[in-house]
N, C-alpha and C positions, 0 to 999 in steps of 0.2 A: 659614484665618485671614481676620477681617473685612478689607473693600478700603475706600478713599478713595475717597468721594464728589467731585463738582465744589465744594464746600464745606470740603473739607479733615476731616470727618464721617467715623466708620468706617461701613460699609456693613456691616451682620448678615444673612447670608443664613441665613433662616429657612425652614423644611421645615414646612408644614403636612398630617398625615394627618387625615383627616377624611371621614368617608364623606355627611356632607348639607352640599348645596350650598347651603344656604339659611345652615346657620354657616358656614362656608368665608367666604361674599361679608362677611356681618358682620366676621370676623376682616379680611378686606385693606380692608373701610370705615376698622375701627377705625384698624388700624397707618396708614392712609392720612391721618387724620386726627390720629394722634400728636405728629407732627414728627422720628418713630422712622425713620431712613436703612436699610428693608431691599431685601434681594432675595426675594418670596415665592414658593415654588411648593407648588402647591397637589396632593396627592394622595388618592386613592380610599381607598386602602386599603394593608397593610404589603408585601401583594405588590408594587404597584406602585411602591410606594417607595424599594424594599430597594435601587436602583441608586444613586437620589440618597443617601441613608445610606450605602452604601459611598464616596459622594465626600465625605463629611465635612463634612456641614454644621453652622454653632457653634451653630445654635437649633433644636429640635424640639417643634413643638406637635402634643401628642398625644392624639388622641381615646380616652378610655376606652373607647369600645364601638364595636369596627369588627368589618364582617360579620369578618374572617379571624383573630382572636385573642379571647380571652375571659381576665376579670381580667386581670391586672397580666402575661400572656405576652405580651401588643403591648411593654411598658415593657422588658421582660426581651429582646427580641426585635431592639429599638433601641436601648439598650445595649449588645447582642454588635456589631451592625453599625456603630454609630458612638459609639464609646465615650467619645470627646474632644468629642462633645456634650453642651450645657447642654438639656435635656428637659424641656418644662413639661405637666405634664396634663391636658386640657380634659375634663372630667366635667360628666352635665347633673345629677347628684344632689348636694343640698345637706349632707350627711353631712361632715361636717369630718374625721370618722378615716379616711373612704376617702380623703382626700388627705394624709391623715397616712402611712397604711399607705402609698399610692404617694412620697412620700420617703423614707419608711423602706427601697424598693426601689430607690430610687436617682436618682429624678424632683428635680429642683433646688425647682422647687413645687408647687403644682396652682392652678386655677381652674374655679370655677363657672360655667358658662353662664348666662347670663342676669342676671349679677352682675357683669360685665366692659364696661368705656366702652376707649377709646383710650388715656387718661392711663393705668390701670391697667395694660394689653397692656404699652404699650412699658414700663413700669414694672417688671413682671417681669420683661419678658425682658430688659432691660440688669442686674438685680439676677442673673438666673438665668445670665447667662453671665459675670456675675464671679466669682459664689459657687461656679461652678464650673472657674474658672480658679482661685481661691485653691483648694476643694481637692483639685485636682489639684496646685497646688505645691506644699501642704501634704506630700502621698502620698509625690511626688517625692522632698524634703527628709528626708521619715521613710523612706525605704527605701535615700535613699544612707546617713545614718546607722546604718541597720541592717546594710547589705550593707560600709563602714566598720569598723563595729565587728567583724563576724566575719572581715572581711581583718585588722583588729590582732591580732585573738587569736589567729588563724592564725601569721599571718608574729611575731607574737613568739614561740610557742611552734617555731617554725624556729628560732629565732637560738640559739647553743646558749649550754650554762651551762660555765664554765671548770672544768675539776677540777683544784684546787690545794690540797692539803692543807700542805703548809710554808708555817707561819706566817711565814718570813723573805721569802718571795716578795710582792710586790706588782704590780699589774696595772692599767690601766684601758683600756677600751673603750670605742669609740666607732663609730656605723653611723649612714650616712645615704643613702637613697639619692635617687637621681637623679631617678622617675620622680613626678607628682604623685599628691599624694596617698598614695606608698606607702612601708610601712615596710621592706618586704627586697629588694631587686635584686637583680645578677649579680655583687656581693662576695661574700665567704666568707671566715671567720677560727675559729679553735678556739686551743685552750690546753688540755693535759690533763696530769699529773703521772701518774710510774708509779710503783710502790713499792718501785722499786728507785734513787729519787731524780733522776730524769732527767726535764726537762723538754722536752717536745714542743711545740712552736710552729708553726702555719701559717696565710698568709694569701694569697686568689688571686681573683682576677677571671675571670671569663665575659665574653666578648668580648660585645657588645652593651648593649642595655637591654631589660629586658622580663617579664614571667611566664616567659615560657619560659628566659631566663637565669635568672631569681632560682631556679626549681626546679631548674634544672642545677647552680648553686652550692648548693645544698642538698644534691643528691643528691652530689657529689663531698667537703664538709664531711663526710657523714654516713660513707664510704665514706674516709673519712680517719679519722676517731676508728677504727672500726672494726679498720681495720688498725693503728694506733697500738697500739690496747687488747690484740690479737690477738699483738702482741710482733714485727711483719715490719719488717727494716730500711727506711732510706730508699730504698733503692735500689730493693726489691721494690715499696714503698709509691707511689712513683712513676708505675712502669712498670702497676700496676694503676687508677691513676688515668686515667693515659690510658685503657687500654682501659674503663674506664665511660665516661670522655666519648665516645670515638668509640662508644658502645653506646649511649647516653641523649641523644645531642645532636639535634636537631629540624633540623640543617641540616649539608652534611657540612662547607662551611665555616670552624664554630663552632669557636674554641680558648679556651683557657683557658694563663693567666698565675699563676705561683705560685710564692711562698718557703716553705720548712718547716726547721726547723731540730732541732737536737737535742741539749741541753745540759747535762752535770752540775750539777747546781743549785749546791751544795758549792763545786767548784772554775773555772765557767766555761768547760769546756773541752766541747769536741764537736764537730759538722760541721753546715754550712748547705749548702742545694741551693737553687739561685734558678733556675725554667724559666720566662726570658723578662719576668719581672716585676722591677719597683726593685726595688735593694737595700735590705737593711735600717741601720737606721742606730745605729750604736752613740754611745748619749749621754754624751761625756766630755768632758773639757776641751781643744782643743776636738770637736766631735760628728766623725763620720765614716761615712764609707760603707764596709758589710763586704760584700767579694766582689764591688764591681763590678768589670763586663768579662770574669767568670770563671765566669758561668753558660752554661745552653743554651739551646734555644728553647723558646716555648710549650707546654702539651700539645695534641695534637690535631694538630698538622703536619707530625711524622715518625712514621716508623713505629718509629725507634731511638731506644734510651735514651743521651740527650745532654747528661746533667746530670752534671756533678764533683761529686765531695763536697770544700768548702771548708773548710781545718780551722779553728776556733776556738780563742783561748784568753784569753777575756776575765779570768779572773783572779775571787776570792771575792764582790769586789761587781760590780755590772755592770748596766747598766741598757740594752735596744732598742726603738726605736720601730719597729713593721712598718705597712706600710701599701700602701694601694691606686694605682694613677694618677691616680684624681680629686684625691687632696689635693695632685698637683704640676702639675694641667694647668690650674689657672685662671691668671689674669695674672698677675707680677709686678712689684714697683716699677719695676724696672728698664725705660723704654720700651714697658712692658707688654708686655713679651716672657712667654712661658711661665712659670711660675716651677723649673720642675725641681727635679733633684735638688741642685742646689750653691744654691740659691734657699732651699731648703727646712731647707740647713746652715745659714744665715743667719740665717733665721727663730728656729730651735732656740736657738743661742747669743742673739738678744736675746729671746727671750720672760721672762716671770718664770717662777720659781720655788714650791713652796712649800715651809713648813718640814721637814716630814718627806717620808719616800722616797712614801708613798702621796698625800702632795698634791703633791708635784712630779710625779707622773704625772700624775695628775686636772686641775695646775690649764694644763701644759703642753699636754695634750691638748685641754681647751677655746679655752687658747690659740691653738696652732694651727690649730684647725677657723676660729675666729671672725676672724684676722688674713688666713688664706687667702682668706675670702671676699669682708673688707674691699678688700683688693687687687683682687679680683678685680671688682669693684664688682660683685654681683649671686651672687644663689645660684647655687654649681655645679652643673654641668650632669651632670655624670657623678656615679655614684655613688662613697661616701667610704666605705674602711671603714679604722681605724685601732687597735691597740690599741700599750698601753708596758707593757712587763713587764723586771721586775726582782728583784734581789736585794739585800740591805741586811744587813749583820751588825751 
């Protein structure tokens, strides 16, 4: 990076290669006579040089014909070695395409010897180390966009699709995660119907933040359907979740937080298993918490299966909100204490409503995401995963 001068002036330390001594003195007359603030060192040839180019210099004037490279391999050569340099050409042929050709290779510009005063020199070289600061931002800016875009396509094509074929059922989801910039964390939620009318719910947290959580909650999601689809109780379903976490986890650690539930669509009735994570919340007049104080712990920190199955019987219509710890741990009104889970009852009872069952999910769900955060003054920090799923006759 250029330094400050006694003038307050950046200082461009420029690398001259140059095999005749006689251009060389011309080039530090010129820059001398500019009003151009550099540091110049002057070398022979690309061998001798290759030191000062590994130290990174911002400006390289480069002689087209030096004893040790021939064509555009000297350009090619100082490019690999200092590739965050702006690189001007000094050619003595008046040929306009040979300094087109050396841009085309990657030279910011060229100059003709013997065509070149001071006002010129410095004139490039401040034009040659902008133009190649802008495109090097430019590169930058298009390759996080690119390397962006194939993380969206990615991590959407993770987040999985609900299978729910009863029209009376309705559903909304919501995911947000924590980390910048990213769209999947260490949530995880599914929703799958089986065709024996029973509906399957679950949602769980990976202890952390990171790649390495978001693909453990992936892989435990995936390994949920799985067994869901396969016909195994909650119990077996459980007990093999853990053993992929303690198989798949990157630290020994790492645990994992999770409700799964299991419900006759029809009538409301089934069993919940909560290992270590909020309860879910059953949306009624007023809202409540189903099963707390009545689960186990996490996965991943005993070796025993220490989850009850809690019975349900919510009855033909029915509506739950499940969700993750981000949506209870940012501030609440309250003294800006935590907002919890009786924080989070509150919220539910004054949020609005909409008219039907499928926008009273959607609009309660934005609801709550956009109030929590209000409180919270600022975006959460952890990641949010929440969906409402329900039944309406």
């Amino acid at each position: 990076m250029p330094q400050r001068a006694a003038g307050g002036d950046a200082v461009v330390p420029v690398l001259l290669i140059e095999d005749d001594q006689a251009d060389a003195m011309l080039v530090r007359e010129y820059l001398s006579d500019s009003g151009l603030t550099v540091t110049l060192s002057w070398r022979r040839s690309l061998a001798e040089a290759a030191p000062d180019l590994a130290a990174g210099p911002v400006c390289v004037l480069l002689d087209l014909g030096l004893p040790d490279s021939t064509g555009f391999d000297g350009l090619r050569r100082v490019l690999d070695l200092a590739p965050d340099a702006a690189v001007l050409m000094l050619t003595g042929a008046s040929d306009a395409s040979l300094g087109i050709a050396a841009m085309a290779a990657g030279a910011q510009d060229y100059l003709i010897k013997g065509q070149v005063d001071g006002a010129t020199l410095s004139r490039c070289i401040r034009y040659a180390v902008e133009r190649k600061r802008a495109n090097d931002s430019a590169r930058e800016l298009r390759d996080a966009a690119l390397r962006q875009a194939e993380y969206a396509r990615l991590e959407r094509g993770l987040l999985p699709v609900p299978i729910i074929e009863d029209s009376t059922v309705y559903h909304a989801l919501r995911y947000r995660a924590g980390r910048d910039q990213a769209l999947l964390g260490g949530d995880f939620y599914d929703l799958v119907e089986l065709s024996d009318g029973t509906l399957h719910a679950m949602i769980g947290d990976v202890a952390g933040h990171g790649p390495d959580e978001a693909a453990l909650g992936v892989c435990l999601r995936v390994a949920w359907r799985t067994l869901v689809l396969s016909g195994h109780d909650a119990e077996h379903t459980l007990a093999c979740l853990q053993e992929v976490l303690q198989r798949e986890r990157h630290r020994p650690d790492v645990f994992a937080t999770l409700v799964t539930l299991s419900l006759d669509i029809g009538t409301g009735t089934g069993q919940l298993h909560v290992a270590g994570h909020p309860p879910p919340v059953l949306l009624g007049e007023p809202p409540a918490l189903l099963g707390e104080g009545r689960g186990g712990p996490p996965l991943g920190l005993f070796d025993e299966d220490l989850w009850p199955a809690i019975p349900l019987a919510l009855g033909p219509d029915w509506s739950l909100l499940l969700y993750t710890d981000g949506l209870i741990e940012g501030r609440g009104p309250a003294g800006r204490r935590l907002l919890g889970c009786e924080g989070l009852l509150d919220l539910i009872s004054a949020a609005e409503t909409g008219p039907t069952p499928h926008g009273f999910a959607e609009t309660l769900a934005d609801s709550l995401l956009k109030t929590v955060e209000r409180l919270n003054g600022e975006a959460l920090a952890d990641d949010v995963a929440m969906f409402i799923v329900g039944r309406h006759t």
